[in-house]
Backbone as CSV, one residue per row, in Angstrom:
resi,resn,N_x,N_y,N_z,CA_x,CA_y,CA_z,C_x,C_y,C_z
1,UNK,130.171,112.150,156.712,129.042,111.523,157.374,129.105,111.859,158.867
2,UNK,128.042,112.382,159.505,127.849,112.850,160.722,127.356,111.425,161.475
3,UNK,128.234,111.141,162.326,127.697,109.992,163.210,126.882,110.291,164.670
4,UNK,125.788,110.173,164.943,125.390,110.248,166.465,126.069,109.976,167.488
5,UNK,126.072,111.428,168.396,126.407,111.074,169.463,125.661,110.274,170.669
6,UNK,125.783,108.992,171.479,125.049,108.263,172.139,126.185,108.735,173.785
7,UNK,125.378,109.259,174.632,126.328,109.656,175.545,125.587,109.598,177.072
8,UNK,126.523,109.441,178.412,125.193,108.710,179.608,124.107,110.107,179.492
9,UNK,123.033,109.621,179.743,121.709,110.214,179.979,120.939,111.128,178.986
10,UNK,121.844,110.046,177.504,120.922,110.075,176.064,120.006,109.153,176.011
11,UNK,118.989,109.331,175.417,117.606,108.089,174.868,118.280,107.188,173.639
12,UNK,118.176,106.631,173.562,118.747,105.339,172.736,117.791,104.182,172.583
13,UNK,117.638,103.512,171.054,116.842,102.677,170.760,117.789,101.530,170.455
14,UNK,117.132,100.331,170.354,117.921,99.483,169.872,116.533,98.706,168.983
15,UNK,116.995,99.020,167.774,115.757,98.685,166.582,115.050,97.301,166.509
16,UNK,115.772,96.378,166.703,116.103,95.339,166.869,114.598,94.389,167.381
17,UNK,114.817,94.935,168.372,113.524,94.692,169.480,112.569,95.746,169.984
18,UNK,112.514,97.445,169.364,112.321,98.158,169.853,112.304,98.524,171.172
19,UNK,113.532,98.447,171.955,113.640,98.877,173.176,114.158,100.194,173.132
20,UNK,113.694,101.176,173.704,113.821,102.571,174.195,114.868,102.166,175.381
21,UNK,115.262,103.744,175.849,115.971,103.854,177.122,116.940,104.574,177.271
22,UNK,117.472,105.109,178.803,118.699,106.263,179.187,119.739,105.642,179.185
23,UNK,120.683,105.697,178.521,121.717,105.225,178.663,122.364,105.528,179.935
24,UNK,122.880,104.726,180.893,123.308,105.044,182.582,124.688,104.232,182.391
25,UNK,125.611,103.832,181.657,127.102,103.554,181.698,127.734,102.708,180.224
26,UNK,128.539,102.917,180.003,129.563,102.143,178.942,130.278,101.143,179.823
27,UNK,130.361,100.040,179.041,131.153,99.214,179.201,132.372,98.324,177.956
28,UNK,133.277,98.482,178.532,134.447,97.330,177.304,134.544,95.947,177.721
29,UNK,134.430,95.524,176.366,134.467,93.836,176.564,135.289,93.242,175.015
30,UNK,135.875,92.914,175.775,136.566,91.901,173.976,136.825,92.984,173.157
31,UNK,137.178,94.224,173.504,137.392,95.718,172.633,136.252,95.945,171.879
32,UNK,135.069,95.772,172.447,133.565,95.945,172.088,132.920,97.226,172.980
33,UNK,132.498,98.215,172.853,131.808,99.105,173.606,130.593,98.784,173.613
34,UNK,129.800,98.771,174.840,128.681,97.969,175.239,128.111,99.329,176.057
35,UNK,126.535,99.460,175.704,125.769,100.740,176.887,124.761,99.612,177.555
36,UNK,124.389,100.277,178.802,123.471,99.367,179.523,122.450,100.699,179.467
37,UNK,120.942,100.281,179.385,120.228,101.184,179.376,119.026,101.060,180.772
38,UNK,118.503,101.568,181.171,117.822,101.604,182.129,116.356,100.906,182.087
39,UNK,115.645,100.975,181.198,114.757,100.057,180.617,114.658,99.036,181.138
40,UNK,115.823,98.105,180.822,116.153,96.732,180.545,117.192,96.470,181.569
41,UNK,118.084,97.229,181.755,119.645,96.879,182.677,120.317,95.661,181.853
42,UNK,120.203,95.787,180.939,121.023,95.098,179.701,121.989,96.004,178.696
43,UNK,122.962,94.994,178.466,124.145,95.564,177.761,124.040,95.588,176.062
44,UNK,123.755,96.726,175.728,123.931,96.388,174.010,124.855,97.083,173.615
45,UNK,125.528,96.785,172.267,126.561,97.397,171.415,125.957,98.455,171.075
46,UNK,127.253,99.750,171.406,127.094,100.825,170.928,126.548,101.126,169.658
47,UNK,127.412,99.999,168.656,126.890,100.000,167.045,125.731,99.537,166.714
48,UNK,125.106,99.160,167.456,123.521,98.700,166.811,122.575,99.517,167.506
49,UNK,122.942,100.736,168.697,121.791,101.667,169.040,121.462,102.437,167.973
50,UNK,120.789,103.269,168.204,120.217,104.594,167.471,119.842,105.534,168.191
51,UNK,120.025,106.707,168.035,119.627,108.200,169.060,118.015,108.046,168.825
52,UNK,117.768,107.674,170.218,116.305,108.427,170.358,115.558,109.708,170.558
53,UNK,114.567,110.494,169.975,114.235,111.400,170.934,113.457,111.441,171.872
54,UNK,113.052,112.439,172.462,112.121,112.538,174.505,110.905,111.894,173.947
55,UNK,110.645,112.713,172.690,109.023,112.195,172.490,108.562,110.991,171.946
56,UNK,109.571,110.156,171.116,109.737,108.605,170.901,109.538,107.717,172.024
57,UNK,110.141,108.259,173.110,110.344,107.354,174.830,109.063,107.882,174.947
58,UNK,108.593,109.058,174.928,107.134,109.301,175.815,105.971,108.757,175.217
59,UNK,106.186,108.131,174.345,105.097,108.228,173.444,105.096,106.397,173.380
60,UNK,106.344,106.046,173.711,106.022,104.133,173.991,105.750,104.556,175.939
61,UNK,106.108,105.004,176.508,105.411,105.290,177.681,104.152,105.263,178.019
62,UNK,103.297,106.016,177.520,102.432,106.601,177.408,101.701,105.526,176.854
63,UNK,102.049,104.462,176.215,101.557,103.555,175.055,101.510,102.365,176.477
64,UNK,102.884,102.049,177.374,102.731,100.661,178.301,102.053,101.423,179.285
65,UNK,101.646,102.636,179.534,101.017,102.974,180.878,99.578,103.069,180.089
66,UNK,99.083,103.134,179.293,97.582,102.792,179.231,97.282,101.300,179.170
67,UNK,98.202,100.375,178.660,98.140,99.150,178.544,97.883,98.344,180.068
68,UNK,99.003,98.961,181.189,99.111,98.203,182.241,97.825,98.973,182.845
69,UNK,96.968,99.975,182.852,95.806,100.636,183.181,94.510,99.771,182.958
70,UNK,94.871,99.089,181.122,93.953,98.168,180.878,93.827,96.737,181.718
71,UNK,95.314,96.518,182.206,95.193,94.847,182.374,94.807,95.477,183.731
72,UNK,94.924,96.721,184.532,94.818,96.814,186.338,93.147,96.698,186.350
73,UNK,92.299,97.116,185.633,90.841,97.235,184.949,90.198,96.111,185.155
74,UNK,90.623,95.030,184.239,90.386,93.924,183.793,90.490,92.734,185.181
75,UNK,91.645,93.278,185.822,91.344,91.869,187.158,90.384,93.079,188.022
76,UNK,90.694,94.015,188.177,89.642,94.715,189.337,88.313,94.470,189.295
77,UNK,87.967,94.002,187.483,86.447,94.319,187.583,85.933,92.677,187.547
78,UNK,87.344,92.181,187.270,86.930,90.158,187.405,86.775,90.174,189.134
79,UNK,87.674,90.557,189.789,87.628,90.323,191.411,86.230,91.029,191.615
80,UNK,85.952,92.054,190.905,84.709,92.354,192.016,83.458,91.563,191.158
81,UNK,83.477,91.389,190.485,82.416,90.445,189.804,82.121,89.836,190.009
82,UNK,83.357,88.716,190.781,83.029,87.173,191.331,82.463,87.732,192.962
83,UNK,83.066,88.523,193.713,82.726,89.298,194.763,81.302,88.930,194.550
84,UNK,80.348,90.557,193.558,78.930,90.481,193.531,78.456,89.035,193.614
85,UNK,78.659,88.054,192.723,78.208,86.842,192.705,78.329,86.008,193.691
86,UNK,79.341,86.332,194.707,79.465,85.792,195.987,78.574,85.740,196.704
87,UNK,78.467,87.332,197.146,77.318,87.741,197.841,76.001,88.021,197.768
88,UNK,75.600,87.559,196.289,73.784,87.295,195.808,73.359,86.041,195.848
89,UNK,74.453,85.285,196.372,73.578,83.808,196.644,72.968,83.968,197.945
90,UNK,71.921,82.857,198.222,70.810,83.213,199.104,71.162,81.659,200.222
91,UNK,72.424,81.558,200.058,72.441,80.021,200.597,71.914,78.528,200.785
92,UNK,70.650,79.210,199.757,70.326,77.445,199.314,71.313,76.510,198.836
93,UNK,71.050,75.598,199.429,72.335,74.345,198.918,73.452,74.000,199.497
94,UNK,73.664,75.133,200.617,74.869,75.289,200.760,74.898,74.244,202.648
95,UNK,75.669,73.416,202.367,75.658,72.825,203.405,75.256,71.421,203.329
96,UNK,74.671,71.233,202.355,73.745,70.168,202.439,74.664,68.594,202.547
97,UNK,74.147,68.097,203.067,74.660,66.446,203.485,74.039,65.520,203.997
């Protein structure tokens, strides 16, 4: 049985939660090997990653950068909306006492 190599500045999943990411250091704990991945800057066990490939990471990339595109959209076009509506009132009412 051929085991994966997971080594610094491999892609690595952790199935779990589907988190992607570069692996950037090993750590030992309790005689546990632990990778921290860049993603997250969290420590997971070597034994529960999985080798990712480039196009798995690019492709959940590619997936949160249209998402955060949608939510940048969504307040730009609420802020200017309330904006227009700001500035088409004709100031009746306004003041009154």
């Amino acid at each position: 049985m051929v085991v994966p190599v997971i080594d610094i500045g491999s892609y690595a999943k952790y199935p779990k939660t589907g988190t992607f990411g570069t692996v950037v250091r090993f750590q030992e704990q309790h005689g546990q090997t632990f990778v921290e991945l860049d993603s997250t800057h969290l420590l997971y066990r070597i034994d529960q990653l999985i080798p990712a490939s480039f196009e798995e990471q690019a492709a959940i990339d590619s997936k949160d950068k249209e998402i955060k595109k949608i939510v940048y959209e969504r307040e730009d076009l609420g802020e200017s909306a309330f904006n227009d509506a700001a500035f088409q009132q004709d100031g009746a009412c306004h003041g009154g006492g």
